[in-house]
N, C-alpha and C positions, 0 to 999 in steps of 0.2 A: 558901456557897462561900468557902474558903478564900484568901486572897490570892494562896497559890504558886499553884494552881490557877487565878490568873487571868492571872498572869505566863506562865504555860507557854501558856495557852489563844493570849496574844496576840501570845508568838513562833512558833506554830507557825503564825497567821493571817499572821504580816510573812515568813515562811518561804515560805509557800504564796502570797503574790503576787510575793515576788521571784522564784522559780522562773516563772509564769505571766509574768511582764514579759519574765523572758529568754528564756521560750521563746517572745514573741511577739516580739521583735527578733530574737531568731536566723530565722524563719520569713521577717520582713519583708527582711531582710539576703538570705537566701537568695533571696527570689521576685525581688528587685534585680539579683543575679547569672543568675537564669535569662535575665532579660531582655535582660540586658547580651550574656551568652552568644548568646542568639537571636537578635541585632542582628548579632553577630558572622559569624553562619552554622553557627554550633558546635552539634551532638551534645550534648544533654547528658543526667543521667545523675543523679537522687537516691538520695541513700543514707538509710538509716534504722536504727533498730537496737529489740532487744526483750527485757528482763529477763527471764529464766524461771529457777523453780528446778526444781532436781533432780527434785522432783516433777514439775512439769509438762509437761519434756523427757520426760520417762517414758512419763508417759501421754498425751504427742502422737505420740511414737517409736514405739508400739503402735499406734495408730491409722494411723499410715504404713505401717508395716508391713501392717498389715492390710489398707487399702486396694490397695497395690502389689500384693499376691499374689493379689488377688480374683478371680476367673474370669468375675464379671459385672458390668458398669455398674465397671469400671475405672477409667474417665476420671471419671466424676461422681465415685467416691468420693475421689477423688485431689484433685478441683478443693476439695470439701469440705474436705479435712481443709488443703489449701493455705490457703484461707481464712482458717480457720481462725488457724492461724500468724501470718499478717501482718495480723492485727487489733491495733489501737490503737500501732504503730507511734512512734517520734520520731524525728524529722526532724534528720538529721546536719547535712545540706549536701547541697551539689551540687558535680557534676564535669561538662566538657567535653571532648569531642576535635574536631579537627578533618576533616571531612570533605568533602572537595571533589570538583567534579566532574570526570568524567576528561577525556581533551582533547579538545578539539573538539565539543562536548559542544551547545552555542549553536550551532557553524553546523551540524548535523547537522540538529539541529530545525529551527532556519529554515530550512534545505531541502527539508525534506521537506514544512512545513508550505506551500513555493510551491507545491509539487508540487500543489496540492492533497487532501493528506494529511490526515485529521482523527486529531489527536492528543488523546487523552485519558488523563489522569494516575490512576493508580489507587494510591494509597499509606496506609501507618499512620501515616505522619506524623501531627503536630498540625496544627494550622488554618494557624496563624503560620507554623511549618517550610514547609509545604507551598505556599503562597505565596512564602517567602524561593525555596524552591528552583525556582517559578515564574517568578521573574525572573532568578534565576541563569543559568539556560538558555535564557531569550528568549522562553517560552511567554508569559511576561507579557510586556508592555510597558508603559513612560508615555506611549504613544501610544494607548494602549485607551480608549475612550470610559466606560465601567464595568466594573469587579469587581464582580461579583453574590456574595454569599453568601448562603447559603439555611441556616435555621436552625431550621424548624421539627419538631419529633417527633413529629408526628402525621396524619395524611391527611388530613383538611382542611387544618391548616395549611399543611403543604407542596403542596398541589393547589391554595390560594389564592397561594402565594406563586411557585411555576410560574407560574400565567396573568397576574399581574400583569408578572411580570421577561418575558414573552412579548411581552405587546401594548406594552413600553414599547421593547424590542428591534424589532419592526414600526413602532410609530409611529417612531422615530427613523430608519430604513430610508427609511420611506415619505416625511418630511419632508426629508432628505437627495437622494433620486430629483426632489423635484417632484410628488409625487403628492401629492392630495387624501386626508387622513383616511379618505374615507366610503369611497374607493376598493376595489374588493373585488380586492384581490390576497396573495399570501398569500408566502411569502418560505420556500425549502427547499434548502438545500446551497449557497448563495449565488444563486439563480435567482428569477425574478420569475414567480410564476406565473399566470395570467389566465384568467379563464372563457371557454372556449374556444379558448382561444391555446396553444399550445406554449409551453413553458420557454421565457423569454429568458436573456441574462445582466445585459442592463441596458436601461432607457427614457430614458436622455439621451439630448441631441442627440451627437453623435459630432465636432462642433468645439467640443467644451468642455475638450480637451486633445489634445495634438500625437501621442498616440497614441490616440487615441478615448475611449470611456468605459470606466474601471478600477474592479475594487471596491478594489481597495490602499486609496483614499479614503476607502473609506465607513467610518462608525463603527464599532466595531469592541469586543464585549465580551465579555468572559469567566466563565465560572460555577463556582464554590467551593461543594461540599453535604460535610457531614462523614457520619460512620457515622451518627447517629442520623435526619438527614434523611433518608438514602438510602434505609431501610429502608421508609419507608412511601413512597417514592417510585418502588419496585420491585413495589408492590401493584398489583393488578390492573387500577383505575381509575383510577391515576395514571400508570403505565410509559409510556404513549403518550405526554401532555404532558411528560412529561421527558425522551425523547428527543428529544421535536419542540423544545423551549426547549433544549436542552444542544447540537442543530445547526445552531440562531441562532447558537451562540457562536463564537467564535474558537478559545476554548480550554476545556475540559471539567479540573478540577479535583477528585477525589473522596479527602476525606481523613480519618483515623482509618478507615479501612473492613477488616474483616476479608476473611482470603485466602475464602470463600464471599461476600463480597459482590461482589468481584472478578469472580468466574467469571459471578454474575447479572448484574452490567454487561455482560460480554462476549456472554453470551448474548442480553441483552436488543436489543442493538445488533446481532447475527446476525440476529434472527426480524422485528425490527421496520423495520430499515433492508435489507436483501436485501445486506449488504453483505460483500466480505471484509476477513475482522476478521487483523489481525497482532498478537500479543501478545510483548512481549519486560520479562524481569525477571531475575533475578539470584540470589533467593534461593530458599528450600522456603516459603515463603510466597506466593510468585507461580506455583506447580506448577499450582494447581487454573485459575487464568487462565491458562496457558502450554497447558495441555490443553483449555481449552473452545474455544479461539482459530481457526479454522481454519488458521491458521500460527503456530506457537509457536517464540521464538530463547530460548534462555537465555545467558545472561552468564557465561563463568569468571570467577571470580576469589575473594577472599575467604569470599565468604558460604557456599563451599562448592559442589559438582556437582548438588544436586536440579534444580536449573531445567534445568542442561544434559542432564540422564537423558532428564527427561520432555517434550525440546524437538524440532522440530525441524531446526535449523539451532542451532548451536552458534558463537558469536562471542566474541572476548577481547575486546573493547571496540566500546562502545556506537556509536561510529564508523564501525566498519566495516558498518552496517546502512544507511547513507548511499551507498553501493555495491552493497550487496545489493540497494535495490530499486531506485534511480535508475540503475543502469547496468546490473548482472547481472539483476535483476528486469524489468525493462524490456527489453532484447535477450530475455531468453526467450521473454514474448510476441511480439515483434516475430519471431522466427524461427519461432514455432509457430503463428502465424496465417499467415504463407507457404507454411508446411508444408502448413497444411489447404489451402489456397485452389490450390496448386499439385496437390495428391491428388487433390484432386477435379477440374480442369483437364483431367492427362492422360489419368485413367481415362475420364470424360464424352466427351473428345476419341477415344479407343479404342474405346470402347464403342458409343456413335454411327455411328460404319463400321459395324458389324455391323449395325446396325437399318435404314443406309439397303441395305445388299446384303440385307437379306432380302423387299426388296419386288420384288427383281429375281432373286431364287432361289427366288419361290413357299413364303417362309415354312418351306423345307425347313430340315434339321437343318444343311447345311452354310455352314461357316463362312469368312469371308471372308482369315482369318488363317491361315498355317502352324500347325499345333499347337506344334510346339515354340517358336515365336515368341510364341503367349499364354504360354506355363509361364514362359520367360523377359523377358516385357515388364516386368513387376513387379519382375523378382528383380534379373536385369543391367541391363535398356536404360536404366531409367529411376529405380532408387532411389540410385544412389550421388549423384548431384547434389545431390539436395532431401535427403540426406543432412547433405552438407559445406552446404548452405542455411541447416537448420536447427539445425547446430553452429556454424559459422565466420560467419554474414552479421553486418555491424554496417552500421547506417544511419549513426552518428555515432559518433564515437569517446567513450570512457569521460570523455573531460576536457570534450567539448562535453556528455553529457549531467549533469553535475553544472553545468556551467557552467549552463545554460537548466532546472532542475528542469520547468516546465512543458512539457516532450518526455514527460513520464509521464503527462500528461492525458488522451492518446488509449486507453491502455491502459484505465483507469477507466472509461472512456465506451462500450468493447465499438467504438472506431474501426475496427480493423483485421482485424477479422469478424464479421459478423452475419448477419442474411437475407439483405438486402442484395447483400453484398459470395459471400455463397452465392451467391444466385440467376445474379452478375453470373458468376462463373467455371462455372457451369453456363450459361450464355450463351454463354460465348467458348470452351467445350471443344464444344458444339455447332455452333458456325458454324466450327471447325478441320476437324472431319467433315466437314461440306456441302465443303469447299472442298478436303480431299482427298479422300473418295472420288466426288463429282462433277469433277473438274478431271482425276482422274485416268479416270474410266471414260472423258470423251470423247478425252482422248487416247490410251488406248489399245483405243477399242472397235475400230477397224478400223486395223490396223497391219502393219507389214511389215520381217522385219529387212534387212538390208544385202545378205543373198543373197535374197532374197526370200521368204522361208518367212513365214507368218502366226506373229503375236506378241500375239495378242491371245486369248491363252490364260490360264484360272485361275491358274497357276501364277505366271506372271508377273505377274499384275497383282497377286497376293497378295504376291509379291516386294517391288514397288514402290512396290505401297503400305504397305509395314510398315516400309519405311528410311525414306520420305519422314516419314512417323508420328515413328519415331525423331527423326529428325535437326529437325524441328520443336518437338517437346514438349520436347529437349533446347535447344535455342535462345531457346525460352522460360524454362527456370527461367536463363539465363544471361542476361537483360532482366532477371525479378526482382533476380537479388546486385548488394547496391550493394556487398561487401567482397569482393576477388577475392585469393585465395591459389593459390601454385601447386595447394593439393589440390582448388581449384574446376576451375582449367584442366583437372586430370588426371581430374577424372571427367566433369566436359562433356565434352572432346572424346575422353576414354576411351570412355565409350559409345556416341557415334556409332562409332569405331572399332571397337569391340565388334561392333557388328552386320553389319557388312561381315567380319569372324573368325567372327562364328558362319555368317553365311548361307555364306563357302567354306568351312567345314569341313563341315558337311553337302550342300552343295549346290554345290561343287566339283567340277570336272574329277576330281580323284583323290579328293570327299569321303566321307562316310557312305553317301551316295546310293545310290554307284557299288555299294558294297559289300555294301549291303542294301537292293537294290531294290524287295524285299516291303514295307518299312516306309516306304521314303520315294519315294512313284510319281511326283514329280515329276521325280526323275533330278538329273542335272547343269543346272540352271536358272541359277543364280546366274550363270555369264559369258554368259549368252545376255542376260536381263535386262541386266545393268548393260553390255551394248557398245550396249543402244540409247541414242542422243540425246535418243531421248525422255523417258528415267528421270533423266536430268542435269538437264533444259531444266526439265523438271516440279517436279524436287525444288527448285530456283532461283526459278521461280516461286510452287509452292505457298508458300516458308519467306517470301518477300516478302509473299504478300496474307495471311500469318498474323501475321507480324510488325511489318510498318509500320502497320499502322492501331494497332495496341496503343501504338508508341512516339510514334504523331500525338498522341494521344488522352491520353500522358500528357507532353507537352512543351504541348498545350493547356491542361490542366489547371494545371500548372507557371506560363504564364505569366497565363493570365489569373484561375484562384482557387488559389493556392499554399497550402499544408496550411502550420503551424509547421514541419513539417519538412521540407519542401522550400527555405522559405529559409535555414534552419540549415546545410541540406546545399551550399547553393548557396556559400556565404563559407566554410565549414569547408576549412581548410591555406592559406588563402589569407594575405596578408600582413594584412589588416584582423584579423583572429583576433589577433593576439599581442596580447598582452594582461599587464600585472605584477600581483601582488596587491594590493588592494585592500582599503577597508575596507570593511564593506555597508554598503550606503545604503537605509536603511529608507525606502521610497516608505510613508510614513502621511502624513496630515494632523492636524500638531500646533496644540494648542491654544493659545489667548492664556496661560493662566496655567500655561505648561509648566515645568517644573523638573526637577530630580533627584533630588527625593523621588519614592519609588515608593507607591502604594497601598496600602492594607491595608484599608480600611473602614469606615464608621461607619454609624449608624441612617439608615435608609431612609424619607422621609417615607411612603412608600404603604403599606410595612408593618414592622412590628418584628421578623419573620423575614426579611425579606431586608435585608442592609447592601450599599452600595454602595460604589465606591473614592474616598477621597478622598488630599489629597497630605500623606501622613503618613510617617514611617519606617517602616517594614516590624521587626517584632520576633517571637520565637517562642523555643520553646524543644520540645524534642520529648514533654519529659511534660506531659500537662494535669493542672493542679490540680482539675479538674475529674473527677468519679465516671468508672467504667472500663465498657467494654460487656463486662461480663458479664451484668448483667441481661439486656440487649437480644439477646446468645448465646444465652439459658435461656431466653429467652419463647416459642420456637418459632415467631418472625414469619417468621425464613428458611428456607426451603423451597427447595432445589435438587437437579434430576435431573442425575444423573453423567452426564456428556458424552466420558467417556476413549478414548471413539470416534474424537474428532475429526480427530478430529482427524485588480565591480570601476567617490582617485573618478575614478582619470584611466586614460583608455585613449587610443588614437591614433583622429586624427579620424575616419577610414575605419569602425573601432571603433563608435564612438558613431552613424555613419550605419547601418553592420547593426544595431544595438541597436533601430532606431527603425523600422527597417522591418520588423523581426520582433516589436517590441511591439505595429504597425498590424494584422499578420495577426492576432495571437494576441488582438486585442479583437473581430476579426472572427468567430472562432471559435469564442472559451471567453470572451468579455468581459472580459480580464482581461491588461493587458501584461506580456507576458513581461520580465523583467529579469535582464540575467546577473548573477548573484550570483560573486564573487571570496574566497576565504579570509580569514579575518581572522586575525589574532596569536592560536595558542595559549594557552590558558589558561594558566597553568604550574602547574598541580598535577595528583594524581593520586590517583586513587579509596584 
């Protein structure tokens, strides 16, 4: 070997390490800045680049080619030749934007989440991001007893690291309650549940705080699974336990996950929990969760209209969904359970007459009603009220139910209809019946009018009893509206009116009657009926013994077991209500070594897949240095069926006393004190 030959040998060896040092300081420089970036909250963004010559743009441009025009397996050939391309890659740098969240963004979720709403996060975020943007918004706190992260990729692993993060979630429950370990009780949507006992919401003593026992207290944790956990956590023998552990949690976390893994969350959480599922997202990434969902919102804004196409409720910002269900969401139900319970009321109430007149007409065909009085009992007398009912009623106004979130609990719970509350309004439309067409047969079996002619004819009594009917069922749904608009007044006392215009236009001195005597053989009935005293006294009386026991029965209720919304409604416009804003005051129980640092994680002694929170800075950046789920794409572990079917700290004294007496009801109720929550200072950025 020649000398030059050894001189070249040994610049091209000090060539190839300087290159190799500086591309490992550039990388390390770089992974510095991601960090620094994801500390920030910043978006970030690597760049890379890749030498080719002429020839092998050539014949990769041919293979693009080729692949794009293919008529079959399109997508694979396309992924392929992608691949391809971006193999061995050099690492430029990185870039940042900033990306904030839009306003109001923190109190939307804490409200929602008093409501008791179960919020879970479904994102492509990184782990870090996906965190960062969990305390951004309040889903996290430093008030959380643990950050769960779960990290394993395989079904065992992640099946053992579920039942551990489970029973340490229950043991800490059970030691927090007072309960013995060995205790067999089992802990589901915050409820204590016991062999043979009905759901409670809690087993403490109830003077362990001045509004009884609250879970606001209790420990409190959160669960973080990335795409590759989740996939064998959506497996057949695991879905269960990861439902059941991810509804211990506070807060549900699911991150790097593809738009198909999304949907299998959502479905999962449909089949497993009976529950209704709301999905709301933003982009054509969130499409396939927006349609599995049974209510899908998409977001205008930047990322483009897919989510809004395939949605259905359409919102500019993430805000206005804080409305949608806590005030508009909520009066819905609240006027469509009225609806039903009032339907069924008048008809039961209607319908009843006729079964008790047919033990007194031999079971014949004839009916106790005018005909033309059934065609119109539905159409006129009785639909316009429960009409304006079930568009215009408000129990509370839009600012008390954002104020108290927990006014949305009864809705969740099937409060305001069930068997129950069926059977009861098939109760009270049958004893309306007994009370008029018995009150009415004895007063008009033997009767006599003013000149003495007998009054105690079919006609009449079918008269009299179909206004008294009227003017009762309509007097009732006017007890139901607690929100009274003029178009209440005008169709209450429109259709009583109504019926006294129908019965003289037919059955008038100059009516239809008169005119076509073949069709209507009752004749001019209507001034003969209503000049007795007896159809006055009667109609007076029946509306009294239909009426007052209903309003005893809830002024009983009222005072001695008051619903939440009985005492909301009690103080609402009154001078105790005024109220400035406020910051919130997170009712948690902080710890001795509380701080300002927020959690992120570290190794878990129970297992090395699951890290727990400790008080660390929070860092992230949104590409992981870490390999891409493509593999985990192409393995064919995900299996999903299309579903496109679906589809305030100062208030005034007064204040703080309703605060305290409506947090006593609501522990009586739902376990759980109601606390007015007050707006905080806008974020100031914007999406």
């Amino acid at each position: 070997m020649t000398e030059s030959s050894c001189c070249a040998r040994e610049q091209t060896t000090w060539c190839l390490n300087v290159w190799l040092v500086d591309k490992m300081t550039r990388n390390k420089k770089t992974l510095e800045h991601l960090k620094w970036f994801g500390t920030e909250g910043l978006r970030t963004l690597c760049l890379a680049s890749k030498d080719l010559t002429e020839k092998e743009w050539d014949e990769w441009n041919r293979k693009y080619q080729d692949a794009s025009t293919a008529t079959q397996d399109r997508d694979e050939k396309l992924r392929t030749v992608f691949e391809e391309i971006e193999d061995n890659l050099t690492l430029l740098g990185a870039t940042a934007v900033e990306d904030k969240l839009q306003d109001e963004v923190p109190r939307t979720i804490a409200r929602l989440a008093s409501a008791s709403i179960k919020i879970w996060v479904l994102t492509g975020d990184k782990e870090e991001t996906a965190i960062n943007i969990g305390y951004s918004c309040r889903l996290l706190t430093d008030d959380m007893e643990q950050v769960f992260i779960v990290e394993g990729r395989d079904v065992p692993s992640v099946k053992q690291s579920l039942t551990t993060l489970s029973r340490q979630i229950i043991s800490a429950r059970k030691q927090y309650r007072g309960l013995s370990p060995d205790d067999d009780v089992d802990f589901v949507d915050g409820k204590v549940h016991t062999s043979g006992l009905e759901p409670k919401e809690s087993v403490r003593d109830a003077t362990d705080s001045p509004d009884g026992p609250t879970l606001h207290d209790e420990p409190e944790f959160a669960l973080v699974i990335n795409g590759y956990s989740l996939s064998p956590a959506l497996e057949e023998d695991v879905k269960d336990l990861f439902v059941k552990t991810a509804c211990l949690c506070k807060a549900v976390i699911c991150c790097r996950v593809t738009p198909l893994q999304k949907a299998m969350v959502v479905e999962l959480v449909k089949e497993s929990k009976k529950a209704v599922t709301l999905a709301i997202g933003d982009g054509a990434n969130d499409v396939s969760m927006i349609k599995a969902a049974h209510i899908g919102v998409g977001i205008s804004g930047k990322e483009g209209r897919q989510a809004v196409l395939a949605s259905d409720y359409a919102l500019a910002q993430f805000r206005f969904l804080e409305r949608l269900l806590l005030v508009h969401g909520r009066w819905s139900y609240m006027r469509m359970c009225k609806f039903l319970r009032y339907f069924f009321y008048k008809n039961f109430a209607f319908t009843w007459c006729q079964f008790w007149f047919a033990w007194f007409s031999g079971f014949t065909a004839q009916t106790v009603y005018d005909a033309w009085f059934i065609t119109f009992y539905n159409v006129i007398f009785t639909s316009l009220p429960v009409l304006a009912l079930g568009i215009l009623d408000q129990d509370v106004d839009d600012a008390t139910c954002l104020r108290y979130p927990k006014l949305y609990v009864p809705g969740q719970q099937n409060r305001l209809f069930n068997v129950k509350l069926f059977l009861l309004s098939l109760f009270n439309g049958v004893l309306v019946s007994c009370a008029l067409y018995f009150f009415m047969y004895g007063a008009f079996h033997s009767i006599l009018s003013g000149d003495g002619k007998d009054a105690a004819t079919l006609d009449v009594f079918q008269t009299v009893l179909a206004g008294t009917l009227v003017i009762v069922v309509n007097l009732q749904v006017g007890l139901d509206t607690y929100y009274w608009t003029p178009v209440n007044h005008v169709f209450i006392w429109g259709s009583i009116l109504a019926w006294f215009a129908f019965i003289f236009t037919l059955y008038g001195p100059n009516g239809v009657a008169t005119l076509f005597p073949g069709f209507f053989p009752a004749g001019a009935v209507a001034p003969f009926a209503l000049d007795l005293p007896a159809f006055w006294m009667s109609a007076l009386v029946i509306s009294a013994i239909c009426v007052f026991p209903v309003m005893a029965i809830r002024y009983l209720v009222n005072v001695w077991s008051p619903t939440l919304i009985d005492v909301v409604r009690k103080h609402q416009g009154s001078e105790c209500c005024e109220c400035h804003p406020v910051e919130f005051k997170w009712n948690r129980r902080r710890k001795d070594s509380d701080s300002d640092e927020r959690p992120v994680g570290t190794a878990s002694p129970t297992s090395h897949l699951v890290r727990q929170g400790t008080k660390e800075a929070p860092t992230g950046f949104a590409f992981s240095q870490e390999p891409g789920y493509g593999d985990l794409i192409r393995s064919g572990r995900m299996s999903f069926v299309d579903t496109s079917h679906r589809r305030s700290a100062s208030v005034k004294e007064r204040t703080g006393e309703m605060d305290r007496v409506v947090g006593s009801i609501s522990s009586t109720h739902s376990g759980a004190s109601i606390q007015p929550l007050s707006p905080v200072d806008k974020p100031n950025s914007n999406l």
